[in-house]
GUKE-114324 format. One record per residue (C-alpha): residue number from 1; residue in one letter; x negated, y negated, z negated. Coordinates in pm, 1 decimal. Each point is the difference from the previous one (the first is absolute). Layout:
+-----+-----+----------+----------+----------+
!   n ! res !     east !    north !       up !
+-----+-----+----------+----------+----------+
! NUM !   A !        X !        Y !        Z !
...
+-----+-----+----------+----------+----------+
***
This chain:
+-----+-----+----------+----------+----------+
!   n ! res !     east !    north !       up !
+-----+-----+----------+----------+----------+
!   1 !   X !   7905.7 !   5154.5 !   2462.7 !
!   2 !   X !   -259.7 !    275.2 !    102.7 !
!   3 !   X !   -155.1 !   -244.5 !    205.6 !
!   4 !   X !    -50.6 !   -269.8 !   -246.6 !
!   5 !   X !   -124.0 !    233.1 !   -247.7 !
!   6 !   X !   -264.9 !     89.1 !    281.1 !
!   7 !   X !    -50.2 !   -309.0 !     85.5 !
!   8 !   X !    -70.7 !    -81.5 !   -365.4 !
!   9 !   X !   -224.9 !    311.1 !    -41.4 !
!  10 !   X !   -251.3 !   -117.2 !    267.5 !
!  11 !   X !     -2.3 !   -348.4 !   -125.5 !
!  12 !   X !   -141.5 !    103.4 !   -320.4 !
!  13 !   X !   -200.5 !    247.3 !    145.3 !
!  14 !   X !   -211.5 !   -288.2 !    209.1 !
!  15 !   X !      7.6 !   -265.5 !   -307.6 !
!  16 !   X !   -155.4 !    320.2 !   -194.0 !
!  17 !   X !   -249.2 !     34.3 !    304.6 !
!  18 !   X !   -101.1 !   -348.2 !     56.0 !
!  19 !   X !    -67.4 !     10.4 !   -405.1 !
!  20 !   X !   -173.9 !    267.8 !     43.5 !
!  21 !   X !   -213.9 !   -156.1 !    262.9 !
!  22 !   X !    -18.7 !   -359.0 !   -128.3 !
!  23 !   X !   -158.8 !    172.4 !   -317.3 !
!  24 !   X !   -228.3 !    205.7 !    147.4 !
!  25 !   X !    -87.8 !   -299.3 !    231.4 !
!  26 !   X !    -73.4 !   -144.5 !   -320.8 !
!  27 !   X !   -222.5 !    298.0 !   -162.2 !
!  28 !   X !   -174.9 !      2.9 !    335.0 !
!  29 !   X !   -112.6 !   -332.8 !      6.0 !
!  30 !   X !   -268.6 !     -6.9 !   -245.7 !
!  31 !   X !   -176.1 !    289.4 !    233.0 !
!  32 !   X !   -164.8 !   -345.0 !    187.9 !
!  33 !   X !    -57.4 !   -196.8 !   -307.1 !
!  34 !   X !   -364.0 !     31.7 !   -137.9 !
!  35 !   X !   -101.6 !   -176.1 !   -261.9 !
!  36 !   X !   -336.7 !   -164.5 !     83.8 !
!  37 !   X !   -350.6 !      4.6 !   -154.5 !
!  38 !   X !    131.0 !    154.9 !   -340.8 !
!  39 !   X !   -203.7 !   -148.7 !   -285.4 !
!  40 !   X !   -216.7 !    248.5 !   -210.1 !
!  41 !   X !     -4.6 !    -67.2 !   -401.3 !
!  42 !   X !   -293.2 !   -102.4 !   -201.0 !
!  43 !   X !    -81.7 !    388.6 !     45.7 !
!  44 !   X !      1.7 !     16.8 !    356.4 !
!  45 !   X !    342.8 !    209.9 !    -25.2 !
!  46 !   X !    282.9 !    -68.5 !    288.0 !
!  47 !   X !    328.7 !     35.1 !   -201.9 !
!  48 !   X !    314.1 !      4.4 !    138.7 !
!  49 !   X !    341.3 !    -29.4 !   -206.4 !
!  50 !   X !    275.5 !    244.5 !     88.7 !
!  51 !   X !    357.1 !   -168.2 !     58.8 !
!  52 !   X !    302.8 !    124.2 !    106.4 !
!  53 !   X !     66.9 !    276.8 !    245.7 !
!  54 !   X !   -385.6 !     10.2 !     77.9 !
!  55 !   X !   -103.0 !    341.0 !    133.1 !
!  56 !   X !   -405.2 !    111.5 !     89.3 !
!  57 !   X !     96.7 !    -87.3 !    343.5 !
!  58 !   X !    150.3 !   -350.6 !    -53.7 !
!  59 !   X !   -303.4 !   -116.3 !   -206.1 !
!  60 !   X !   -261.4 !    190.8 !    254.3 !
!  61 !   X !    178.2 !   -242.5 !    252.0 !
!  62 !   X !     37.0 !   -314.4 !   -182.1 !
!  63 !   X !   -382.8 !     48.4 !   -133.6 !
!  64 !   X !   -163.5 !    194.0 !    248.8 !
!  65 !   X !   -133.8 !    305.4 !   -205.1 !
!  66 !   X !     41.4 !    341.0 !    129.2 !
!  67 !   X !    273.7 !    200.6 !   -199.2 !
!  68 !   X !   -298.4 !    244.7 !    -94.3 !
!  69 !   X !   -169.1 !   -239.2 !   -146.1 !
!  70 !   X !    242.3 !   -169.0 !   -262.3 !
!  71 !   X !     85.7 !    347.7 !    -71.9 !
!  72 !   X !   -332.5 !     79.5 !    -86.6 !
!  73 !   X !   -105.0 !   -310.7 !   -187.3 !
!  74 !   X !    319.2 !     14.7 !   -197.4 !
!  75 !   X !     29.6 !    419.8 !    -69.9 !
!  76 !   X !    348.5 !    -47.4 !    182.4 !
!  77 !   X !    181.6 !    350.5 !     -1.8 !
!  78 !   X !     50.1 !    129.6 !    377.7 !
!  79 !   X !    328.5 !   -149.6 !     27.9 !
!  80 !   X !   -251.6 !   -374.2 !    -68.3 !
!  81 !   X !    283.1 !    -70.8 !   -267.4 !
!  82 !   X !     -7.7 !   -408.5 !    -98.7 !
!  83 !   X !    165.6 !   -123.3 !   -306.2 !
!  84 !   X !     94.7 !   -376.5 !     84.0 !
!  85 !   X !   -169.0 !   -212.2 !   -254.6 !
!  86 !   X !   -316.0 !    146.6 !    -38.1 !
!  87 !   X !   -337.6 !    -87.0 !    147.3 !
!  88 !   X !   -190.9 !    206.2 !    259.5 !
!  89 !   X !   -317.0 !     37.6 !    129.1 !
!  90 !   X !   -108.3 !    -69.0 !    325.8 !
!  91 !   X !   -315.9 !    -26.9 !     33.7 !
!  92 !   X !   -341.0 !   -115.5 !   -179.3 !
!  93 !   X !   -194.3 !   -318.3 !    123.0 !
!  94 !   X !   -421.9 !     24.9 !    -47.4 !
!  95 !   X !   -196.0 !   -286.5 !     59.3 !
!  96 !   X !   -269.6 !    101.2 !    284.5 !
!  97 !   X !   -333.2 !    101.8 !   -107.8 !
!  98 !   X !   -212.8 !   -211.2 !    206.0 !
!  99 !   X !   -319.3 !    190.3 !    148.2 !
! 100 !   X !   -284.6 !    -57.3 !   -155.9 !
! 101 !   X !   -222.2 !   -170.9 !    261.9 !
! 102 !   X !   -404.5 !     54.8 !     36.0 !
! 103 !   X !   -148.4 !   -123.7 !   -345.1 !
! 104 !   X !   -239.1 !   -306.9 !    140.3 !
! 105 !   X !   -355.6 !     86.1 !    -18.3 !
! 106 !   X !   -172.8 !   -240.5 !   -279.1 !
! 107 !   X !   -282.6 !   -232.4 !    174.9 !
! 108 !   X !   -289.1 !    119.8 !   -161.5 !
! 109 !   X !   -165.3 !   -289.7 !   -245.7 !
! 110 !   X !   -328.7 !    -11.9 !    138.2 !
! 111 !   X !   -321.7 !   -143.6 !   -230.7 !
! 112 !   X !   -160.1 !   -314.0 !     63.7 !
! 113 !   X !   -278.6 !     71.7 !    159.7 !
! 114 !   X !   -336.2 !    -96.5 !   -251.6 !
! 115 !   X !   -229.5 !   -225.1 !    172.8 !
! 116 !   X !   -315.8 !    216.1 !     94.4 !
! 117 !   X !   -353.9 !   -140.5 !     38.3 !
! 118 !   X !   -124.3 !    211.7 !    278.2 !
! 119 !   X !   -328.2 !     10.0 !    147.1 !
! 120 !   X !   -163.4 !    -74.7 !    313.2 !
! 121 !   X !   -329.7 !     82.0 !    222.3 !
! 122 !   X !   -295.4 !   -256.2 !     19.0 !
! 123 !   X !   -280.1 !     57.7 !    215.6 !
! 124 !   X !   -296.9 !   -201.3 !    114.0 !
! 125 !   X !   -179.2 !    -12.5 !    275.0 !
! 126 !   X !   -361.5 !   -228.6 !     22.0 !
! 127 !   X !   -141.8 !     18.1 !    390.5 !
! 128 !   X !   -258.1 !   -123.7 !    142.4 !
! 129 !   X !     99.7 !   -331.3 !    172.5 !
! 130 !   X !   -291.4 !      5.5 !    256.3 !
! 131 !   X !    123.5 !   -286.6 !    190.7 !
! 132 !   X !    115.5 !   -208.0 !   -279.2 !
! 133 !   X !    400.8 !    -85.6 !     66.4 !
! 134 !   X !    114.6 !    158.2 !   -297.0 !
! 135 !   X !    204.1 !    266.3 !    149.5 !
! 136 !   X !    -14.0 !    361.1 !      7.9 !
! 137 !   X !    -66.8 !    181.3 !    328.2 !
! 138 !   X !     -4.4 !    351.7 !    115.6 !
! 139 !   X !   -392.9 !    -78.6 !     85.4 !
! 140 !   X !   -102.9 !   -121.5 !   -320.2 !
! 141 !   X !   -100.9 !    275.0 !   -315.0 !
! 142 !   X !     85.5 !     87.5 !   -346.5 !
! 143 !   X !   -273.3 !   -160.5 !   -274.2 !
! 144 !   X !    -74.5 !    233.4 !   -263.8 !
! 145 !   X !    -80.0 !    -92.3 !   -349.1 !
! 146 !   X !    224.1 !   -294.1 !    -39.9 !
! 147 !   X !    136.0 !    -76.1 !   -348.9 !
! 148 !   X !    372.9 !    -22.7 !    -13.0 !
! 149 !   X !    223.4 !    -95.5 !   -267.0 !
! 150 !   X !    366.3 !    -52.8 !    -35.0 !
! 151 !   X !    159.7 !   -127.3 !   -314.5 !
! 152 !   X !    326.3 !    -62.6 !   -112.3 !
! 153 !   X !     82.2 !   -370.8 !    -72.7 !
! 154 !   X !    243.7 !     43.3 !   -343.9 !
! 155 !   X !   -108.5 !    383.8 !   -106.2 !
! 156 !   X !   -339.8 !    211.3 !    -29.3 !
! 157 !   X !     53.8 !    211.0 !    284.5 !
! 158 !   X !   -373.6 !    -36.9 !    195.6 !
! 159 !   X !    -82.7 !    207.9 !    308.6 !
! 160 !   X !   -380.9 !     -4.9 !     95.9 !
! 161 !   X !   -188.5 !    154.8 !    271.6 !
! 162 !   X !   -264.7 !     30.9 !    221.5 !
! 163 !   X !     63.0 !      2.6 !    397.6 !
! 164 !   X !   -162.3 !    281.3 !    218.8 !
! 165 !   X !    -13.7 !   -150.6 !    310.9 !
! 166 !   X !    172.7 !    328.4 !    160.2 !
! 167 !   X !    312.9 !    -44.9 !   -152.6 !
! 168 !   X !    254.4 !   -251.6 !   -184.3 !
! 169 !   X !    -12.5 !    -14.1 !   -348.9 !
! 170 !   X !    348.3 !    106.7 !   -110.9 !
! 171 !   X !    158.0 !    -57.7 !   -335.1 !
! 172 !   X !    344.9 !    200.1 !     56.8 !
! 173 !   X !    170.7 !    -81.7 !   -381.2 !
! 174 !   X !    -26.8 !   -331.3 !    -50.4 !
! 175 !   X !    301.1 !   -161.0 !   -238.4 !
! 176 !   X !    157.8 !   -261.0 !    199.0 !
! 177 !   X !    -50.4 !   -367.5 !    -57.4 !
! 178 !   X !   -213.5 !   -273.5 !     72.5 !
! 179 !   X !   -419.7 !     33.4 !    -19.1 !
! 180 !   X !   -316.8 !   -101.3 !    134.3 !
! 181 !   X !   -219.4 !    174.6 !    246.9 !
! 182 !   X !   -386.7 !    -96.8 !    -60.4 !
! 183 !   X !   -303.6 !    158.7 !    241.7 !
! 184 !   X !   -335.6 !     15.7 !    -14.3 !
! 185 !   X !   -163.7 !     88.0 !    270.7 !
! 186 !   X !   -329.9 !    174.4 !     30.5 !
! 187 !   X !   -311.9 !   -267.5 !   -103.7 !
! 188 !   X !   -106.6 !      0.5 !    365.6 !
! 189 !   X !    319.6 !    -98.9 !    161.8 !
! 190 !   X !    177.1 !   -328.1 !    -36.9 !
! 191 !   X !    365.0 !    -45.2 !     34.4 !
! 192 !   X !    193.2 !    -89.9 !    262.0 !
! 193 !   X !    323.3 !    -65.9 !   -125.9 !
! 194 !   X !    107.5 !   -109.3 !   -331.8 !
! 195 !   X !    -79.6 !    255.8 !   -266.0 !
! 196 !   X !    275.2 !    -45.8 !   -259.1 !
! 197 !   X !    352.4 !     88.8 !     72.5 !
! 198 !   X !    350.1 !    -82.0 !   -188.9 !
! 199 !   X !    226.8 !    226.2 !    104.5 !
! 200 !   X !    362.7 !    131.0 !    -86.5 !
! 201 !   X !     49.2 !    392.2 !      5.3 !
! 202 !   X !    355.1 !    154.4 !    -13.4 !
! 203 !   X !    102.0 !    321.3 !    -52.2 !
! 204 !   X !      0.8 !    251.8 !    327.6 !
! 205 !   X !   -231.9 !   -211.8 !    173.0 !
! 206 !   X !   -299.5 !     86.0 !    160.5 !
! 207 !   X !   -217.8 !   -273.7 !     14.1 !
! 208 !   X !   -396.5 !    -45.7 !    186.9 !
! 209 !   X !   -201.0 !   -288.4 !    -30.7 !
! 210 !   X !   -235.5 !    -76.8 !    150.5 !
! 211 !   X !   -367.2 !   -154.4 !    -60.3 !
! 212 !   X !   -287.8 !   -137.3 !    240.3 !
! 213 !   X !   -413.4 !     22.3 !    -84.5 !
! 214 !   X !   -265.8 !    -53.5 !    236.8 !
! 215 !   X !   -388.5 !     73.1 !    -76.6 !
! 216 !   X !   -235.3 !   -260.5 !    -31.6 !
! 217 !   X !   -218.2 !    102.7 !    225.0 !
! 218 !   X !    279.3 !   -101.7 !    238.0 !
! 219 !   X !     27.4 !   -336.4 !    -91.8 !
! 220 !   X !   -362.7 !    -14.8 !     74.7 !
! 221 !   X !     30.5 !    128.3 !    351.4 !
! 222 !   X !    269.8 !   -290.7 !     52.5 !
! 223 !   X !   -212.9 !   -300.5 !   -124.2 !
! 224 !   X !    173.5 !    -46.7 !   -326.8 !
! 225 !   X !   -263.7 !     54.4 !   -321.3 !
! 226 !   X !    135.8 !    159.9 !   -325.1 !
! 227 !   X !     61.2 !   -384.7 !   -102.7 !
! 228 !   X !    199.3 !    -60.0 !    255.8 !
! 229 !   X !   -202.2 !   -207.1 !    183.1 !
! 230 !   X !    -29.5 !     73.7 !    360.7 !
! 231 !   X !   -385.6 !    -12.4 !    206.3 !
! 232 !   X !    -51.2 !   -157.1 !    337.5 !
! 233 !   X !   -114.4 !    154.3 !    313.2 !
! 234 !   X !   -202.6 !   -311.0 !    107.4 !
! 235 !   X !   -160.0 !    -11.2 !   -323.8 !
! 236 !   X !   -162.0 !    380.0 !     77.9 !
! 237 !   X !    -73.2 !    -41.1 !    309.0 !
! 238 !   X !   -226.9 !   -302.6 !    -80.4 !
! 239 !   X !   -137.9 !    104.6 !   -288.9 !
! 240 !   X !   -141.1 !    298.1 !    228.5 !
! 241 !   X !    -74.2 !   -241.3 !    240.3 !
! 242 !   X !   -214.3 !   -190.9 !   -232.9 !
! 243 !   X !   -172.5 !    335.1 !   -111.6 !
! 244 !   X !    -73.2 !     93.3 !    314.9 !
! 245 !   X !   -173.6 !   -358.2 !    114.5 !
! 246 !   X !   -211.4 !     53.5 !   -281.0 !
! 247 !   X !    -82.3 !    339.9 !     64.6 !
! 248 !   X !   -100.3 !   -139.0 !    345.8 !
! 249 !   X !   -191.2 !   -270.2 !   -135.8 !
! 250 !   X !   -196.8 !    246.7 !   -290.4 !
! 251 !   X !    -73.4 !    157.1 !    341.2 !
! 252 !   X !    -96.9 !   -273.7 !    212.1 !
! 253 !   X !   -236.2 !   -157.1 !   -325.6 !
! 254 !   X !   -152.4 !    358.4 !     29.8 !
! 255 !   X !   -113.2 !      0.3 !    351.0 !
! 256 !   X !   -133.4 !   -313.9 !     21.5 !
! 257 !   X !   -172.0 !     36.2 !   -293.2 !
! 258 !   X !   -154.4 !    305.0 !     98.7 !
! 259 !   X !   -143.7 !   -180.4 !    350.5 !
! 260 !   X !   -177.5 !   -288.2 !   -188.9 !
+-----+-----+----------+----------+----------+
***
């Protein structure tokens, strides 16, 4: 009887054990189940509804949130007291600033530039084009005196000027655009090259031209006349051929006359 009666007493002592464990097995189990990516309201709050037999320590499992930090959020007394039903806070969702980057730098809105009339520098230069080919050489002299004008062909602008002969005749501001050169030479000199010049000056440039005179008395030394016609050799030398046979003859008539 004593046996069975301590046989009993042990068999309901194990039952009452394996209770015991089966619901602690049970209370245990939520300790490894989270609940993923809670879901903040339109707020940003993370809320969290207290059931049943939920403790600080079962929801800091099941939602990851230190026990500190639900107590804090919530003013929890020390003992983090939950009343099933209610909500709780566990956190507070803010959407990310984002950092300001470097403000771009506006392109700067530059004018259009105005179209600009600049000027340019003329000068002339009449030489002496002692053996006639038109062309400038470092042998050949300045001619002073010559007349030089330069006009503008739509506009007034009109540069005159007379050359030195020792240096060019410069005009350094002259409006750019299309004009005329016209030289006169000296009254004893006739020109060499063409005397009247179209020419198109642009702003910046630096522009010589260049004109050709020889004297007269040059043209003379050459054979050519003023007229342009040109004297033969053979022609002199027989016309003082002819002036010396009668020379000899006045002479001749003079001696024989002299005799008789």
């Amino acid at each position: 009887m004593i046996l069975k009666k301590t046989i009993a007493f042990f068999s309901a002592l194990f039952f009452f054990v394996a209770v015991l464990s089966g619901q602690s097995a049970v209370e245990a189990s939520p300790a490894f189940q989270t609940l993923a990516s809670p879901t903040p309201d339109l707020d940003g709050r993370i809320l969290y509804t207290v059931t049943d037999n939920d403790t600080c320590l079962s929801v800091s499992l099941k939602m990851g949130v230190e026990i500190d930090t639900i107590r804090n959020l919530n003013n929890l007394d020390e003992n983090c007291t939950l009343i099933s039903g209610t909500q709780i806070l566990l956190g507070i969702y803010s959407t990310p600033t984002p950092t300001a980057g470097p403000s771009p730098t506006p392109t700067e809105v530059l004018p259009t530039p105005t179209p600009f009339n600049g000027n340019a520098s003329l000068c002339i230069y009449l030489f002496e084009d002692m053996n006639g080919n038109a062309t400038a050489e470092s042998t050949e002299r300045g001619i002073g005196g010559g007349a030089v004008s330069v006009t503008k062909r739509s506009g007034s602008e009109n540069f005159t000027g007379l050359t030195t002969g020792i240096d060019l005749l410069c005009f350094p501001e002259v409006p750019e655009g299309e004009y005329n050169i016209s030289v006169a030479p000296p009254s004893e000199y006739n020109a060499t090259t063409n005397m009247n010049y179209p020419i198109l000056i642009k702003a910046g440039d630096t522009t010589q031209v260049n004109f050709g005179a020889q004297k007269q008395a040059a043209f003379e030394d050459t054979g050519t006349t003023v007229e342009g016609t040109r004297r033969s050799p053979l022609m002199a030398i027989l016309g003082i051929g002819l002036m010396v046979c009668g020379a000899a003859i006045v002479v001749i008539f003079g001696i024989i006359k002299r005799r008789s």
